[in-house]
LUMVO-68152 format. One line per field, with one value per residue: x, z, y of N, C-alpha, C in turn; residue in one letter. Coordinates in steps of 0.001 Angstrom, whole numbers. Example, Ala and Ser with C-alpha at 12.3 -4.5 7.8 and 13.67 -1.06 7.14 Angstrom:
nxx	13190 | 12850
nzz	7800 | 7080
nyy	-5690 | -2250
caxx	12300 | 13670
cazz	7800 | 7140
cayy	-4500 | -1060
cxx	13200 | 12900
czz	7800 | 7870
cyy	-3300 | 30
aa	A | S
This chain:
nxx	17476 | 14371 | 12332 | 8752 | 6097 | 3341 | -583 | -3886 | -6920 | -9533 | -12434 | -12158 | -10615 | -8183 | -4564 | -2286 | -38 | 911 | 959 | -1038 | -3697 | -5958 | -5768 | -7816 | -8157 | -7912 | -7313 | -6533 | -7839 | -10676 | -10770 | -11758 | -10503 | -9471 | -6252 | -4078 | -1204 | -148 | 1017 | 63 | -740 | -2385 | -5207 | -5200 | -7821 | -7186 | -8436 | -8991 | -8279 | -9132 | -11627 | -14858 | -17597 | -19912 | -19777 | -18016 | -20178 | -22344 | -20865 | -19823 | -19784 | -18126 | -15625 | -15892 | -16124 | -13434 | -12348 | -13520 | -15348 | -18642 | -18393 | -18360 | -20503 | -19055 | -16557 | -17365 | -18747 | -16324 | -14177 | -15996 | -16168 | -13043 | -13322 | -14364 | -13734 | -10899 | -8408
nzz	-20325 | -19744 | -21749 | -21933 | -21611 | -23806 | -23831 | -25366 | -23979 | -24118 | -24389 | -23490 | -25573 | -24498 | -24421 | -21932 | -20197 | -19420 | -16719 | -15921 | -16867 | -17287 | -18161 | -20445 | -21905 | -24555 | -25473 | -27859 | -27834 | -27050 | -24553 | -21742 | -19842 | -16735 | -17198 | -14389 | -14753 | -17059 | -19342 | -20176 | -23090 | -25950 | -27542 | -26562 | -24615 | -23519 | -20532 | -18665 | -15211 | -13465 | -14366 | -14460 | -13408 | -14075 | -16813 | -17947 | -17945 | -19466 | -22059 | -22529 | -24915 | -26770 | -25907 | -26572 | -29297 | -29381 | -28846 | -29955 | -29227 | -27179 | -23948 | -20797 | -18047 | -15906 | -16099 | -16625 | -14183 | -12711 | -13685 | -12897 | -10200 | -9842 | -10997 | -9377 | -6785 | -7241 | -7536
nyy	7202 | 5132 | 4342 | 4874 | 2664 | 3396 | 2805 | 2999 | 3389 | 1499 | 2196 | 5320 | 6228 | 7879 | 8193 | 6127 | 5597 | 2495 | 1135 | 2334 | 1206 | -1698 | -4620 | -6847 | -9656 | -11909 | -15416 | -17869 | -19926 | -18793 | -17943 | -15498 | -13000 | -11109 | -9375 | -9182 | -9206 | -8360 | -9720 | -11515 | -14102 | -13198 | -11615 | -8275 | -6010 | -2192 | -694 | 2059 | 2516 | 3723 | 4078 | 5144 | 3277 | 3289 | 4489 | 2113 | 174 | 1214 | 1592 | -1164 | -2903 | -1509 | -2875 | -5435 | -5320 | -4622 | -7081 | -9005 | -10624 | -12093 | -10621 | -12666 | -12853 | -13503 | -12366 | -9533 | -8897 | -9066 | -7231 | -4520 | -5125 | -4184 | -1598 | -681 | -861 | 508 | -732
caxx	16119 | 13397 | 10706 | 7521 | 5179 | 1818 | -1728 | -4858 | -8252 | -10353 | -13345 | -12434 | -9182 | -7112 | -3249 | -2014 | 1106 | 873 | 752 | -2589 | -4596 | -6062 | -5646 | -8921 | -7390 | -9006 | -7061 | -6856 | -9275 | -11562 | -11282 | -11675 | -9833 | -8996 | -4777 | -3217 | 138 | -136 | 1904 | -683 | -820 | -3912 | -5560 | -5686 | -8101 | -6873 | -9368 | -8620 | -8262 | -9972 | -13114 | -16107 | -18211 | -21329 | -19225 | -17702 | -21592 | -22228 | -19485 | -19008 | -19997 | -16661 | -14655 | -16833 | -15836 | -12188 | -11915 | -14174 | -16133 | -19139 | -18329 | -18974 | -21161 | -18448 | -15412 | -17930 | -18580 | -14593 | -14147 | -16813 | -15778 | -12165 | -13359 | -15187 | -12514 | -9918 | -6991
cazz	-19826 | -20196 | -22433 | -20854 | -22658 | -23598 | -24458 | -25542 | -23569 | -25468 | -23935 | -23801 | -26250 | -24495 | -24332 | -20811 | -19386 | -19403 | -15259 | -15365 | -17329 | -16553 | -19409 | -20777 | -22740 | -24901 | -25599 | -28827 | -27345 | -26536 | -22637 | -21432 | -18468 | -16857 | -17010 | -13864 | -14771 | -18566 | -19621 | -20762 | -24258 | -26647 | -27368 | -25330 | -24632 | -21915 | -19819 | -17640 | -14053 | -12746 | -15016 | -13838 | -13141 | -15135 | -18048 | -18164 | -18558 | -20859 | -23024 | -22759 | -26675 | -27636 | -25531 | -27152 | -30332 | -29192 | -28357 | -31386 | -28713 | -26282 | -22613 | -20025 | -16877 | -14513 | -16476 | -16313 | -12839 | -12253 | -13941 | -12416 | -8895 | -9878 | -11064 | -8093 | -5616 | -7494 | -7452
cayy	7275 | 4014 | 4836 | 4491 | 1914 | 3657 | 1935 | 3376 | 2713 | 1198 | 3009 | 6714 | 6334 | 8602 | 7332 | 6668 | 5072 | 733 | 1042 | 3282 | 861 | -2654 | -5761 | -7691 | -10757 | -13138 | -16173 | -18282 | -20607 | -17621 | -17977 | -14478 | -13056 | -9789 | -9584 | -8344 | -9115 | -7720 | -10230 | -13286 | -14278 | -13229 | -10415 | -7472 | -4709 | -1962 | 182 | 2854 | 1736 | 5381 | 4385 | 5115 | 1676 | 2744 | 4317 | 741 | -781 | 1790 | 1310 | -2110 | -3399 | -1230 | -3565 | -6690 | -5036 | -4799 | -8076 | -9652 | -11798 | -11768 | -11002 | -13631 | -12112 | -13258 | -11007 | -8065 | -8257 | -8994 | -5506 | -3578 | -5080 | -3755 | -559 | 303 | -666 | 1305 | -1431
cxx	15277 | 12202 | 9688 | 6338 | 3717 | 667 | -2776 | -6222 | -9100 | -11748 | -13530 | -11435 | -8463 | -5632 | -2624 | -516 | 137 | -136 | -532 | -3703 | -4778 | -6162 | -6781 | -7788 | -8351 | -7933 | -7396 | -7896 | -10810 | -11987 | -11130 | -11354 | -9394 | -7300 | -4451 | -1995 | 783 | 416 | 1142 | -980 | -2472 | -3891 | -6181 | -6303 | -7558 | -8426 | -8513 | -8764 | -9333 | -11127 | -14004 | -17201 | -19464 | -21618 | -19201 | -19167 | -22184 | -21704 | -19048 | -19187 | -19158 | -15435 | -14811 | -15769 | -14221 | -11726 | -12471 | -14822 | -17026 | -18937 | -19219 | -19255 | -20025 | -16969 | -15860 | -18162 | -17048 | -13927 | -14405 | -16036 | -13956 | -11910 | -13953 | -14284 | -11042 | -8718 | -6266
czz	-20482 | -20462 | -21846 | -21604 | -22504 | -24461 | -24766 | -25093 | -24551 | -25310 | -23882 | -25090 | -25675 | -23924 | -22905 | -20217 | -18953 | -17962 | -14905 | -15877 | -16904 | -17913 | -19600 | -21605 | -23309 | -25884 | -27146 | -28878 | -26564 | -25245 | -22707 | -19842 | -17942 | -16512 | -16210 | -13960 | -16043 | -19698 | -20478 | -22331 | -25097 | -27031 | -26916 | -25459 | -23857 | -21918 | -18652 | -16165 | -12493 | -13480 | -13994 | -14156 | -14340 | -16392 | -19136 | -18984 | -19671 | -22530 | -23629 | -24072 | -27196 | -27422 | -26216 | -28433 | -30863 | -29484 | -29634 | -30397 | -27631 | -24780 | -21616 | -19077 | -16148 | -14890 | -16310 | -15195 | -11911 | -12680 | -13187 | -10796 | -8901 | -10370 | -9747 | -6549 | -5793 | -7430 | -8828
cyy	6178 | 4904 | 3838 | 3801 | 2621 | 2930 | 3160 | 2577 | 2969 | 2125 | 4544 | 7350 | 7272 | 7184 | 7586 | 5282 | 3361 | 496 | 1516 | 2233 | -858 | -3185 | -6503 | -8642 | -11745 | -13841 | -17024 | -19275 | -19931 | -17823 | -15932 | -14052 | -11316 | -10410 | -9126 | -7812 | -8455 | -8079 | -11370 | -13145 | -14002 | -11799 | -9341 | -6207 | -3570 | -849 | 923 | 2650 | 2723 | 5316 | 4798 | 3867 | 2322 | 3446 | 3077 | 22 | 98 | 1604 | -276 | -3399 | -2644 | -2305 | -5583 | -7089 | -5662 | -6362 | -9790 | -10873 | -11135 | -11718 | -11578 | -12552 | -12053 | -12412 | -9496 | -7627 | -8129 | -7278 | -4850 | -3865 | -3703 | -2361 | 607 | 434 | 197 | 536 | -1347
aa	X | X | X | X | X | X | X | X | X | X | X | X | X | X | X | X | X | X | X | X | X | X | X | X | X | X | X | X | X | X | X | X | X | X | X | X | X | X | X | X | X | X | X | X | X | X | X | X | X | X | X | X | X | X | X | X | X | X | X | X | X | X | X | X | X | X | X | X | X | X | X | X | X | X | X | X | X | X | X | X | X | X | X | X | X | X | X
């Protein structure tokens, strides 16, 4: 049986299976990016992919925290779009 890789969202901390959560990344050259593929080099926050959009804006100076840098407008609205469409 394949063990099932789990993360912790950074936002509510509960622990949920790799596939449920979505990748923030911030790069050694501090580009910031959301990860689809989960795979890109740096360091990664996850968020729950079932957030609720105005949790997210709530919340989102833990993921700052996470990430040890300020988020750019157009990663926050790349989120929010992707929280609200549910992909």
């Amino acid at each position: 049986m394949k063990k099932i890789p789990l993360r912790r969202c950074t936002l509510t901390n509960k622990v949920l299976p790799k596939q449920e959560l979505l990748r923030i990344v911030k790069t050694k050259d501090d580009q910031v990016f959301v990860d689809l593929s989960g795979r890109a080099n740096g360091r990664g926050a996850y968020l729950q992919k079932d957030l609720d959009p105005s949790l997210f804006l709530k919340k989102k100076h833990l993921l700052e925290k996470a990430l040890k840098i300020k988020l750019p407008e157009k990663v926050l609205l790349e989120v929010e779009d992707i929280l609200k469409s549910g992909r």
